[in-house]
MITILUM-530730 format. One record per residue (C-alpha): residue number from 1; x, y, z; residue in three letters. Coordinates in Angstrom, 3 decimals, padded with zeros to 6 digits, m for minus. Example, Ala and Ser with C-alpha at 12.3 -4.5 7.8 and 13.67 -1.06 7.14 Angstrom:
     i         c1         c2         c3    aa
     1    012.300   m004.500    007.800   ALA
     2    013.670   m001.060    007.140   SER
//
This chain:
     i         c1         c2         c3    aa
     1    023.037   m028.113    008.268   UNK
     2    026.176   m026.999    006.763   UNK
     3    027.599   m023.899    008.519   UNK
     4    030.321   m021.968    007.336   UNK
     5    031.458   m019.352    010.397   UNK
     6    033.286   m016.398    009.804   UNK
     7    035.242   m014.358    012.343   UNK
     8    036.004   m011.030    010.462   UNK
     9    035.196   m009.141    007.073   UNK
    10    038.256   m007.360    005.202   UNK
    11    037.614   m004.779    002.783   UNK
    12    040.443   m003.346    001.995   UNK
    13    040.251   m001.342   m001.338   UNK
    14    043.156   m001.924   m004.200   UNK
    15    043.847   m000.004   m007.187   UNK
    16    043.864   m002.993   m009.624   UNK
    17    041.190   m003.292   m011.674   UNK
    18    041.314   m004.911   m015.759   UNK
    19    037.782   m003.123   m016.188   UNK
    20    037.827   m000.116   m017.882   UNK
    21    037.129    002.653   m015.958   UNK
    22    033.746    004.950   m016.610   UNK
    23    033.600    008.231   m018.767   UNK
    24    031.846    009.941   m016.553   UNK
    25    032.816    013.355   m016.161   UNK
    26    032.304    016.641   m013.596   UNK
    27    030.120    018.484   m016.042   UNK
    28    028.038    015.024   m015.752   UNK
    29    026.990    016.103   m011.974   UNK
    30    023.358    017.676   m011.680   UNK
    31    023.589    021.086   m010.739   UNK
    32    023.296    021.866   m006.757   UNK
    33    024.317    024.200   m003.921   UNK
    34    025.069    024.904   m000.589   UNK
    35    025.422    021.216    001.231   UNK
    36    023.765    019.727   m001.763   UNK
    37    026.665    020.705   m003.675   UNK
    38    028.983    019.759   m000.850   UNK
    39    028.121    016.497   m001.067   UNK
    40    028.781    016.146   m004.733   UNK
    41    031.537    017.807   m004.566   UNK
    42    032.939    015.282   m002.095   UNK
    43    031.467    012.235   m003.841   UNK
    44    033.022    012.883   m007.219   UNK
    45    036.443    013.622   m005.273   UNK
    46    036.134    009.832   m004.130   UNK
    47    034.645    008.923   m007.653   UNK
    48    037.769    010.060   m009.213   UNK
    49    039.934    008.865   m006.601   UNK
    50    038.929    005.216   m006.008   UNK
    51    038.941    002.080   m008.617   UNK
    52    036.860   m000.155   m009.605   UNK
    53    036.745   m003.256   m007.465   UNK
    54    038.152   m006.063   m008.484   UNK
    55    038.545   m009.517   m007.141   UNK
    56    041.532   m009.277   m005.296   UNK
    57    039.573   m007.351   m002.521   UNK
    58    037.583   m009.856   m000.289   UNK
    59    034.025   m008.290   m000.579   UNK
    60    034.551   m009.173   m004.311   UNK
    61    036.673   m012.272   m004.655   UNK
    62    033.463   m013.904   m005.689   UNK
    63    032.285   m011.294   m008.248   UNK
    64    033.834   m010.500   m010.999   UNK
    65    033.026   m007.387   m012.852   UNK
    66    036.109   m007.244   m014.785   UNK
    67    034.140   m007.780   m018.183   UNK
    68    031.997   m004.161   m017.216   UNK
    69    031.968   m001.888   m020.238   UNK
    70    031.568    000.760   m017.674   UNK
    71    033.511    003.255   m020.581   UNK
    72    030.185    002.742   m022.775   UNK
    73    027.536    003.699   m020.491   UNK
    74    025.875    006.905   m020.731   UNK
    75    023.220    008.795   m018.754   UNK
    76    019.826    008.934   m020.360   UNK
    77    018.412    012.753   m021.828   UNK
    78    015.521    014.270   m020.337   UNK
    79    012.250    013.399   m022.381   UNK
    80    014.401    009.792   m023.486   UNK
    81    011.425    007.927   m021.751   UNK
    82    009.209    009.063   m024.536   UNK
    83    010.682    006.675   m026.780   UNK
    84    010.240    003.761   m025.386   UNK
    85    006.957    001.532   m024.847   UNK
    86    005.208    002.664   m021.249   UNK
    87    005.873    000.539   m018.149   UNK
    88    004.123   m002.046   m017.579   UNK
    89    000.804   m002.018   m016.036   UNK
    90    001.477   m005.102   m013.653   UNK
    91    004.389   m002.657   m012.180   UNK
    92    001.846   m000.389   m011.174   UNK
    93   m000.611   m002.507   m009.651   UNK
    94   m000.789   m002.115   m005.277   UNK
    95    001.363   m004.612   m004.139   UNK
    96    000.173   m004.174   m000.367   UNK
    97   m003.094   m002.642   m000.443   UNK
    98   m006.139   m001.588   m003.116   UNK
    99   m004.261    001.625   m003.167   UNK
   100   m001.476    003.715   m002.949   UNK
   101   m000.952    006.722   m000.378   UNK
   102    001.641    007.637   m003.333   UNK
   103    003.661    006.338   m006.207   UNK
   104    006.469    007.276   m008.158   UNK
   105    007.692    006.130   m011.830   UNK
   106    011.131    007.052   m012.182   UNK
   107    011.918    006.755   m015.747   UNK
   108    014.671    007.097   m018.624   UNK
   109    015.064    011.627   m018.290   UNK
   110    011.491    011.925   m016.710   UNK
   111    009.225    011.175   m013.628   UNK
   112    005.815    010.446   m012.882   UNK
   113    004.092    011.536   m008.859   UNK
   114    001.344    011.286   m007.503   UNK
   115    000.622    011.534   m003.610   UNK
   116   m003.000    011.813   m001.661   UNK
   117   m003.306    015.080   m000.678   UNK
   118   m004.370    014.165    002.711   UNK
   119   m000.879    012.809    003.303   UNK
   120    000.255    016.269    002.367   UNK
   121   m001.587    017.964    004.701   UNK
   122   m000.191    016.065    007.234   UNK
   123    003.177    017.074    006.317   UNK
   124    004.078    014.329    004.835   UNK
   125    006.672    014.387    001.957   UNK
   126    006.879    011.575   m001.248   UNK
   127    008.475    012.621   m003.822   UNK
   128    010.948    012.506   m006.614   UNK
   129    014.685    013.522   m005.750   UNK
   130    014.943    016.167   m008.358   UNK
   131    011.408    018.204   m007.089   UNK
   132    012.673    017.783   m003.389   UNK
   133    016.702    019.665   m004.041   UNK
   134    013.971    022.252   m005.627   UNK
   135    011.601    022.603   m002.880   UNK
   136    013.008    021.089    000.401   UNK
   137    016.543    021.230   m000.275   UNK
   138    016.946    021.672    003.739   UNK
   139    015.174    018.104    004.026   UNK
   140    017.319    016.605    001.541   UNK
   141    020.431    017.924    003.372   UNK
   142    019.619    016.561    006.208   UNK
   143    019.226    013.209    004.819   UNK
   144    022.161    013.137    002.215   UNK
   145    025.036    011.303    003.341   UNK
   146    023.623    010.772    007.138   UNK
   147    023.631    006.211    006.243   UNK
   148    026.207    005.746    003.572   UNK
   149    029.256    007.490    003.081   UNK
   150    030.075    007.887   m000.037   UNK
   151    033.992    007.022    000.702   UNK
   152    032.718    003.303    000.900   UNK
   153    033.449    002.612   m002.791   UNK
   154    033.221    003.290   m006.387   UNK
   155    029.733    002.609   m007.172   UNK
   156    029.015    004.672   m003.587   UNK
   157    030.767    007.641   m005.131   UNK
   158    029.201    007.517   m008.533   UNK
   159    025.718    006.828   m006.995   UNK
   160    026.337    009.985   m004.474   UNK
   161    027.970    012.055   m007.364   UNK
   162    025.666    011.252   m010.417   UNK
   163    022.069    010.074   m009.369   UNK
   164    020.036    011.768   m011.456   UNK
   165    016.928    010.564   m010.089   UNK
   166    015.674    008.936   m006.851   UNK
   167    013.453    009.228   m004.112   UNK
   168    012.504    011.177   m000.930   UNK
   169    009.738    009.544    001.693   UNK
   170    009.564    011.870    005.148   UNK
   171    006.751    010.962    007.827   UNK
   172    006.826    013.248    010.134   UNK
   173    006.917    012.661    013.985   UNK
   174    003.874    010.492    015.367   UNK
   175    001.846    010.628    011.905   UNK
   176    000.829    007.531    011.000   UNK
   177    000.321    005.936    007.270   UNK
   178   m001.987    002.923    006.448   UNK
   179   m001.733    003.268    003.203   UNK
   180    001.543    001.964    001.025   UNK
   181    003.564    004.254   m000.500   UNK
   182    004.930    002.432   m003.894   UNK
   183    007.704    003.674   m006.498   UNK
   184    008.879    002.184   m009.936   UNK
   185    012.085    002.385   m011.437   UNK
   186    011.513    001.412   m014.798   UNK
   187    015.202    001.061   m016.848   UNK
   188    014.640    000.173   m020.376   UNK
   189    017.110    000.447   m023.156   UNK
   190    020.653   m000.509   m023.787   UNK
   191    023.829    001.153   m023.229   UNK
   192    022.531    003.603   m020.189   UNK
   193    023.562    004.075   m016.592   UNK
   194    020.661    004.422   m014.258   UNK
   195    021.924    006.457   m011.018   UNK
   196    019.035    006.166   m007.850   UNK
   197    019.356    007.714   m004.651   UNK
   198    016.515    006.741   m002.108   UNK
   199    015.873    008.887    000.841   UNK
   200    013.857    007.742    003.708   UNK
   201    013.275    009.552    007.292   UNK
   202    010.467    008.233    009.176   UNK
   203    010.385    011.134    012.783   UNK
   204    009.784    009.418    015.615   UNK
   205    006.645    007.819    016.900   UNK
   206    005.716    007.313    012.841   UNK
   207    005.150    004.693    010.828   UNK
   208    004.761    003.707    007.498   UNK
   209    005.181    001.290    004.493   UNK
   210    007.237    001.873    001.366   UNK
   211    007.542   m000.659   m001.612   UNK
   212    010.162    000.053   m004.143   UNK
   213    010.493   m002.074   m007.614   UNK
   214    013.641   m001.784   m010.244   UNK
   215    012.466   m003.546   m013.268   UNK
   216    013.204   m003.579   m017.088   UNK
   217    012.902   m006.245   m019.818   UNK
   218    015.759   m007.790   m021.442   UNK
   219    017.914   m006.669   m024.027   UNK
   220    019.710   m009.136   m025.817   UNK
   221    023.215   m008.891   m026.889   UNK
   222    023.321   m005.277   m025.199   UNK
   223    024.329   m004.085   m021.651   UNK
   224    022.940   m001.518   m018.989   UNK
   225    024.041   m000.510   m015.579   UNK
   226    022.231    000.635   m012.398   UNK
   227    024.194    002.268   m009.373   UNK
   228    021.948    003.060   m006.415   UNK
   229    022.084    004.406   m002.715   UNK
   230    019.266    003.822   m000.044   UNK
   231    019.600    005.606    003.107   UNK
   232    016.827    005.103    005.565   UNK
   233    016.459    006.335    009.368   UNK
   234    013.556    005.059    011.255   UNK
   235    012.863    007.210    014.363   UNK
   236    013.023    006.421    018.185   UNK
   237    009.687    004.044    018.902   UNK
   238    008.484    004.578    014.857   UNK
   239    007.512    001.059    012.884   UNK
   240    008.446    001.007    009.444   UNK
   241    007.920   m002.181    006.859   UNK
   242    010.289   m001.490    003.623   UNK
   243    009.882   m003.855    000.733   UNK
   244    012.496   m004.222   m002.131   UNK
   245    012.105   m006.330   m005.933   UNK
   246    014.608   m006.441   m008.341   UNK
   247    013.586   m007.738   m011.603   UNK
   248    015.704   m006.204   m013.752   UNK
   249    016.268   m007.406   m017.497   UNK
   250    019.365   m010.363   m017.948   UNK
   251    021.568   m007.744   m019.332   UNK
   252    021.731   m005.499   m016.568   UNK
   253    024.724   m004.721   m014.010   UNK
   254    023.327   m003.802   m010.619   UNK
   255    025.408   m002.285   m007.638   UNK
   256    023.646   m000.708   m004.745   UNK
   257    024.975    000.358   m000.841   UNK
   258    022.076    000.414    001.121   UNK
   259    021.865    001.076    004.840   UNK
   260    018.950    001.466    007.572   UNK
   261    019.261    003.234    010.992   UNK
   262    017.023    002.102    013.754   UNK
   263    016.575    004.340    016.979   UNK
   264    015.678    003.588    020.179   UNK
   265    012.572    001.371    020.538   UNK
   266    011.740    001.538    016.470   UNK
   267    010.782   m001.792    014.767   UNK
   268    011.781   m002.138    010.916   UNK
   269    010.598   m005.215    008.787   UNK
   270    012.713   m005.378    005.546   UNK
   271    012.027   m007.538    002.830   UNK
   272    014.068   m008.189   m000.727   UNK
   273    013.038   m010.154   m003.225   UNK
   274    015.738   m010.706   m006.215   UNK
   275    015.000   m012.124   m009.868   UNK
   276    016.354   m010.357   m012.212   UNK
   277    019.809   m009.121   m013.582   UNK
   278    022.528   m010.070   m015.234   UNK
   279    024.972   m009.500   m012.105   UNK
   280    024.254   m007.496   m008.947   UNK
   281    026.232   m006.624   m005.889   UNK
   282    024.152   m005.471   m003.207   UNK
   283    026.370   m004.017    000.127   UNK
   284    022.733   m004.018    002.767   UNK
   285    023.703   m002.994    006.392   UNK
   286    021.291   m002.861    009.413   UNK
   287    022.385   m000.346    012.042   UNK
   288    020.582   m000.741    015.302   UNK
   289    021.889    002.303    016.654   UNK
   290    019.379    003.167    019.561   UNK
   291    018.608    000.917    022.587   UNK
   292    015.635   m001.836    022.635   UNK
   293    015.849   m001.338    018.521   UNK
   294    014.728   m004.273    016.311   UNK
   295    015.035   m005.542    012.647   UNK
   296    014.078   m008.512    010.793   UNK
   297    015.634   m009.152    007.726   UNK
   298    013.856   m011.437    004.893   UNK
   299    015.409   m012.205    002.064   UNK
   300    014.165   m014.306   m001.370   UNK
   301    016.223   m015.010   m004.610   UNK
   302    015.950   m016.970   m007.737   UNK
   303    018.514   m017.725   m010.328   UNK
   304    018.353   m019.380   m013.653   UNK
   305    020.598   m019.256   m016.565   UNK
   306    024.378   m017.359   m015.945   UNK
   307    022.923   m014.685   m013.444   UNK
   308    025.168   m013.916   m010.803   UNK
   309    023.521   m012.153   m007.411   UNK
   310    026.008   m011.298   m004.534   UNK
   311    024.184   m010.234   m001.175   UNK
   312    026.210   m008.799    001.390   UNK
   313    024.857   m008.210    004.787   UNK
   314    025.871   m006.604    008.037   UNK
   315    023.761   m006.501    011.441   UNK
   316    025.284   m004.212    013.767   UNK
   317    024.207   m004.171    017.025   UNK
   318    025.354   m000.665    018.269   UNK
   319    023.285   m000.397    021.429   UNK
   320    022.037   m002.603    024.271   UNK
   321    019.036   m004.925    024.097   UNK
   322    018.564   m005.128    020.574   UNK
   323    017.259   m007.675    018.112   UNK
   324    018.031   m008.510    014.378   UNK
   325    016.642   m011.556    012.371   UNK
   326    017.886   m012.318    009.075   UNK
   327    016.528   m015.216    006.958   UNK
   328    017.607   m015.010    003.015   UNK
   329    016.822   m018.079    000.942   UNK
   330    017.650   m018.976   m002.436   UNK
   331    016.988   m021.213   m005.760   UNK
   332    019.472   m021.854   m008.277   UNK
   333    019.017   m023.267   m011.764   UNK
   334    021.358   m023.553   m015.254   UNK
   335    024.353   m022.136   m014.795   UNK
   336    023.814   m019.355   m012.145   UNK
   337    025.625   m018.516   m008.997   UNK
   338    024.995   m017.288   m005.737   UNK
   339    026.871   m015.439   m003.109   UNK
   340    025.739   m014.217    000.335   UNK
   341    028.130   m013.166    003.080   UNK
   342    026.478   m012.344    006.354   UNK
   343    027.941   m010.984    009.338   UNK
   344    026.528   m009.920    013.051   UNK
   345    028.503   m007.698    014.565   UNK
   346    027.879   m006.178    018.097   UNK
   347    029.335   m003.639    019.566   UNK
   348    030.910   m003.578    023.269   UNK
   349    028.397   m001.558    024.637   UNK
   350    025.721   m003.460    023.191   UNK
   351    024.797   m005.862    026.323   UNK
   352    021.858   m007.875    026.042   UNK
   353    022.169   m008.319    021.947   UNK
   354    019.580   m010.960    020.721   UNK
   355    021.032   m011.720    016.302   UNK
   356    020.158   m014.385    014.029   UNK
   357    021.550   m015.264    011.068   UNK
   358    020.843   m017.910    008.465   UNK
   359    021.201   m018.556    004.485   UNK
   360    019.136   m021.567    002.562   UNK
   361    019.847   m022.294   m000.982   UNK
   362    018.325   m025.473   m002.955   UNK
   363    020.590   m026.064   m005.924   UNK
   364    018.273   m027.348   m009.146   UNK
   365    020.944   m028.083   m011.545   UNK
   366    024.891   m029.580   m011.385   UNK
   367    025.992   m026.277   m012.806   UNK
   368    024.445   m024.121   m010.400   UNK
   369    026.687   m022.703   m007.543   UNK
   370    026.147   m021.262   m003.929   UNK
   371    028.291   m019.657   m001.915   UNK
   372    027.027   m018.888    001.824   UNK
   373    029.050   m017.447    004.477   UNK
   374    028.003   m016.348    007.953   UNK
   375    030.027   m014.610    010.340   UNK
   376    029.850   m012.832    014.339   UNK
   377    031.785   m010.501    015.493   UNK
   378    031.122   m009.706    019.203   UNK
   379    032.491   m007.758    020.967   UNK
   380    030.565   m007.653    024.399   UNK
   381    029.866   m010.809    026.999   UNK
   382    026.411   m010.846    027.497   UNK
   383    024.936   m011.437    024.131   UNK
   384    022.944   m014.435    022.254   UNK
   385    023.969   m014.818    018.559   UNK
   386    023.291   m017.396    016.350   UNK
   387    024.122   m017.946    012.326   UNK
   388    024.272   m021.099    010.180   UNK
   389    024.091   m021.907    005.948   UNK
   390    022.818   m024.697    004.169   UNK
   391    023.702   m025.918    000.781   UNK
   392    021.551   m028.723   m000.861   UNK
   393    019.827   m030.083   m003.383   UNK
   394    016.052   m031.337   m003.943   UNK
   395    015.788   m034.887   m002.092   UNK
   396    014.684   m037.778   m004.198   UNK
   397    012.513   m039.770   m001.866   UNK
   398    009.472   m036.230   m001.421   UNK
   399    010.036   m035.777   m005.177   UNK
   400    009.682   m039.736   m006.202   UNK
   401    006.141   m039.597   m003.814   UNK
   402    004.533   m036.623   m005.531   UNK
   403    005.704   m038.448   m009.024   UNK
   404    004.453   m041.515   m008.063   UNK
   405    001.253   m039.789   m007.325   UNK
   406    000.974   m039.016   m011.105   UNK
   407    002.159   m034.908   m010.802   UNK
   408    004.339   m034.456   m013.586   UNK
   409    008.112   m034.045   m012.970   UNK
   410    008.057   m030.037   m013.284   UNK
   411    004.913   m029.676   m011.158   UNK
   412    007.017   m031.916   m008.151   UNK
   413    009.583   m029.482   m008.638   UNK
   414    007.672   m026.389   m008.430   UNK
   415    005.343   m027.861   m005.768   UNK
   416    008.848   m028.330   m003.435   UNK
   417    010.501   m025.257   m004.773   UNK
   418    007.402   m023.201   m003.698   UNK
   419    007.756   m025.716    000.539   UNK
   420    011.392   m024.733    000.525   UNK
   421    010.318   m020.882    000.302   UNK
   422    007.289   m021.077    002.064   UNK
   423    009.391   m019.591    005.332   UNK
   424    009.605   m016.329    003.517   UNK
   425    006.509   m016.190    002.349   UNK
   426    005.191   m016.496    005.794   UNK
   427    007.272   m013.788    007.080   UNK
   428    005.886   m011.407    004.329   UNK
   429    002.546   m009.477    005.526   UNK
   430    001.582   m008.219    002.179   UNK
   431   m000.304   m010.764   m000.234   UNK
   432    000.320   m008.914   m003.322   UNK
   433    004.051   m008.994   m002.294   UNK
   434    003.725   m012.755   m001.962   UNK
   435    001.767   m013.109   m005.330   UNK
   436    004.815   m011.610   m006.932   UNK
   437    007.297   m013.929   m005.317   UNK
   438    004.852   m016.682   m006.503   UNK
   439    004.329   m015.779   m009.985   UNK
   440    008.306   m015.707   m010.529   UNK
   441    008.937   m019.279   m009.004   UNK
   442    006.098   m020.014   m011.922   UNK
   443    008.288   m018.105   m014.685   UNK
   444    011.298   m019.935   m013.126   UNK
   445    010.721   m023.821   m012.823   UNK
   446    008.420   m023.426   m016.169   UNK
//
């Protein structure tokens, strides 16, 4: 094992950028009031306010986004969706159950919901972001700005400013959900800016399951952008199982700050699964805020090509006796690169702390790169924290056995590829979940 420790994370902004800076403007911002249009307001001050990252700050020195047309994006027209082929049927299929208790297609200027009405009765609330400002803009208040401030960078203030679209899931206290609630955003086209806010509160005593998917083809020779904010709260003693895929389309930039909340006694299980993109800078921070909280973290990535995926993550123990588990593995073929920066941090208060750490990545090709970097920060005596990365590559003498047992060169690969992430896939409770993880190794060592 090759760990790589790391004390402290600085991210201290600067105002040097050489990417050109977005045309966004305030007559962009959907119309809102009262603390709706607070919170705009306030975004867009920090929108105009901060620049765009750029590698001189450490959260970025390993991505660079300086080649961002950011000036050409636009935001796509109501009714756009109509012109361009439907989503995918496979996009739509259960990923956890036969059905869904709801799902949502967020699409280019439109939106597709659908929720079982016995859900509703029960007071529970799925729905797209634009519906809920309309008919529980006191919900959406609540909720808006409560996880990530929008002060924590650019893409933080344009998601908070701009979204246009998004998603609001409230369970209310002690109701429970068996059935998965499931959302699509589906970005097709070239040249557009996709803007997502998510919006989670599960009451306490509640539980449920949410699966969210960002997908598009690929555009050649084109660009598109997606900026998104996710801000959960799971209640005190509430259970709630969040599942994430990216498969965007190779020409797509993808920033997102998302961050969960855990009160006292609730259990989350959050699981990502990353394939697509061109680039993507993902800021995805674990708060257990409330004592005896836990989280497990599971996290699954494939590269091929020149992708670049950068995963940072932050545990943050904020309250005695609590427990986090992260486990992120990764492939890496062509040309591609990798970057995941972990850190544990635990407050002083937060006696008792049980966090785990760790990063795999099996490098397939000489070009390939990963970068894995673990960190603590503790702050209290009483605590049990462990983290640790490994780099490597496939070993000769398992793939030489399977070879010599007449399996073709690719099918050895595959067949190890598939053992190496088999410790994700047994961490993920959901078979269609793990079907889809399967199904891109396929596309990947094909």
């Amino acid at each position: 094992m090759q760990e790589k420790p790391k004390v402290t994370v600085s991210r201290t902004r600067r105002s040097d950028s050489a990417a050109k800076d977005f045309s966004f403007t305030q007559a962009d911002i959907p119309a809102a009031s009262g603390l709706i249009a607070s919170y705009r307001a306030r975004a867009w001050d920090a929108f105009k306010r901060l620049s765009l990252p750029s590698a001189s700050e450490e959260a970025w020195r390993r991505t660079d986004i300086h080649t961002l047309p950011a000036d050409k994006f636009v935001f796509p027209k109501d009714g756009l969706f109509k012109d361009f082929p439907p989503v995918p049927e496979d996009l739509l299929k259960p990923l956890v159950a036969d059905a869904h208790g709801g799902q949502i297609v967020l699409l280019p200027g439109g939106v597709v919901v659908d929720l079982d009405e016995k859900l509703a009765r029960k007071g529970v609330i799925f729905t797209d972001l634009k519906t809920a400002l309309e008919k529980h803009p006191d919900l959406v208040a609540k909720m808006l700005g409560q996880t990530v401030n929008v002060e924590e960078g650019k893409f933080s203030a344009l998601a908070g400013a701009f979204a246009q679209n998004g998603v609001v899931l409230y369970v209310p206290k002690g109701v429970t959900v068996e059935e998965p609630f499931h959302s699509v955003l589906w970005g097709p086209g070239a040249n557009l800016a996709y803007i997502s806010h998510l919006l989670v509160l599960i009451e306490d005593g509640a539980s449920a399951t949410y699966v969210h998917e960002s997908a598009s083809p690929t555009e050649e020779k084109t660009h598109t952008m997606h900026a998104g904010l996710v801000e959960i709260k799971v209640g005190a003693d509430a259970n709630f199982k969040f599942v994430e895929l990216q498969s965007w389309g190779k020409h797509v930039w993808n920033f997102s700050h998302e961050r969960i909340r855990v009160e006292r006694g609730g259990r989350l299980d959050w699981i990502f699964g990353a394939v697509g993109s061109r680039l993507t800078k993902n800021f995805s921070e674990l708060d257990l805020a409330g004592e005896g909280a836990t989280g497990r973290m599971s996290g699954f990535y494939f590269t091929d090509g020149s992708q670049h995926l950068d995963h940072d993550t932050q545990q943050n123990h904020l309250a005695p006796h609590t427990t986090s588990d992260l486990l992120f593995k990764g492939a890496l073929k062509g040309s591609s690169r990798s970057v995941w920066q972990g850190m544990i941090y635990v407050a002083p208060s937060a006696q008792k702390t049980d966090g785990y750490q760790a990063n795999r990545n099996l490098v397939l090709s000489d070009a390939a790169r990963a970068d894995s970097i673990p960190g603590l920060e503790i702050l209290a005596d009483d605590v049990r924290c462990t983290h640790g990365a490994t780099v490597g590559k496939l070993e000769a003498e398992p793939l030489f056995y399977l070879e010599s047992r007449g399996i073709p060169p690719k099918d050895a690969e595959r067949i190890m590829v598939e053992g190496f992430f088999d410790p994700i896939m047994q961490r993920i409770p959901f078979e269609g979940v793990r079907e889809r993880f399967h199904q891109a190794i396929l596309q990947k060592t094909g």
